[in-house]
N, C-alpha and C positions, 0 to 999 in steps of 0.2 A: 395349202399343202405343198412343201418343197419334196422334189424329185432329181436325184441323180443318177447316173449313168455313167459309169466310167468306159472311155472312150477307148474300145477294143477292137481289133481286125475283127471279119468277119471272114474269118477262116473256117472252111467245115471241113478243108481236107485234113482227116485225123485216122491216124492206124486201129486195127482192132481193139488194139488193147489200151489206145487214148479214151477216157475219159473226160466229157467238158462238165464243169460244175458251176450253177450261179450261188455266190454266194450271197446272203441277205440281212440289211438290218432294218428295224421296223418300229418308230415308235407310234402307238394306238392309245387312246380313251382308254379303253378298256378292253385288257388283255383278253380277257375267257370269251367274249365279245367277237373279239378277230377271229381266234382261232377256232372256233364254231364258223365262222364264215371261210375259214384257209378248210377249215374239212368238208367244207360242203360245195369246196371248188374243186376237190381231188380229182373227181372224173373230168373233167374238163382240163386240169394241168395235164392230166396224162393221157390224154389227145392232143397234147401241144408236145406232147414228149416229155414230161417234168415232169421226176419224180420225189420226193419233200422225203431226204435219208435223215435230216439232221435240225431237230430244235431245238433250240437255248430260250428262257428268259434272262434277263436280268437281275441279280440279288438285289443290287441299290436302286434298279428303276426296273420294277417288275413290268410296267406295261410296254418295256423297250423289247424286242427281242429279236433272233439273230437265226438263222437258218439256212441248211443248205442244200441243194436243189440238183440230183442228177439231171444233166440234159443231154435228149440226143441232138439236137440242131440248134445253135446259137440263134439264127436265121426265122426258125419256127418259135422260139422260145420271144422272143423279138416282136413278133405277129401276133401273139400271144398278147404280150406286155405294152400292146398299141396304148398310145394316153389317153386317149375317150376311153378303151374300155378302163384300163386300171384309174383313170378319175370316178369313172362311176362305182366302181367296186370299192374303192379305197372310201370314199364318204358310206358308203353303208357300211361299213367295217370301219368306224372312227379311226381312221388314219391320220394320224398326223403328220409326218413326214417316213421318206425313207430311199432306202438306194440300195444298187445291186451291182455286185461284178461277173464277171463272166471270169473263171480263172481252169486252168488244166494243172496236173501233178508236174511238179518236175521231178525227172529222173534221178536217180545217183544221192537225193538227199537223205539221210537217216541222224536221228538224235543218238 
């Protein structure tokens, strides 16, 4: 199973109104598979402060899929995502690869 990480401060000083989000991509065996296993880690995400706002699958590769993760502490979300635990979780969820960022809103931008 490959595992990335994109390489971010761990910054937690953020204003009230900063938002940190991790965003997620995830290719599995078998999609309905995982996500029976991502719902029945909810309690446990949201004891680590992660809360799961946002999923996508894939149209061309339905077992890929893409998610994104309110967090309150980079730090805690981190301790969370230690690699013993997410290798064991990630094999009983056929995981096959996947990666996350850690990214916050910038301001001033609008379409």
């Amino acid at each position: 199973m490959a595992m990335r990480q994109a390489d971010v401060s761990t910054r937690e000083v953020k204003m009230e109104s900063e938002m940190i989000y991790m965003h997620g991509r995830i290719r599995v065996v078998d999609f309905s598979k995982w996500k029976s296993e991502m719902e029945a880690d909810a309690e446990a995400q949201l004891n680590a402060g992660m809360r799961l706002i946002h999923l996508w699958r894939g149209l061309e590769e339905p077992n890929t899929a893409f998610f994104v993760l309110e967090v309150d502490s980079v730090e805690k979300a981190r301790a969370f995502l230690n690699p013993e635990a997410v290798a064991e979780a990630s094999k009983a969820a056929g995981v096959l690869d996947f990666e996350w960022h850690f990214v916050e809103n910038v301001e001033g931008y609008s379409m």
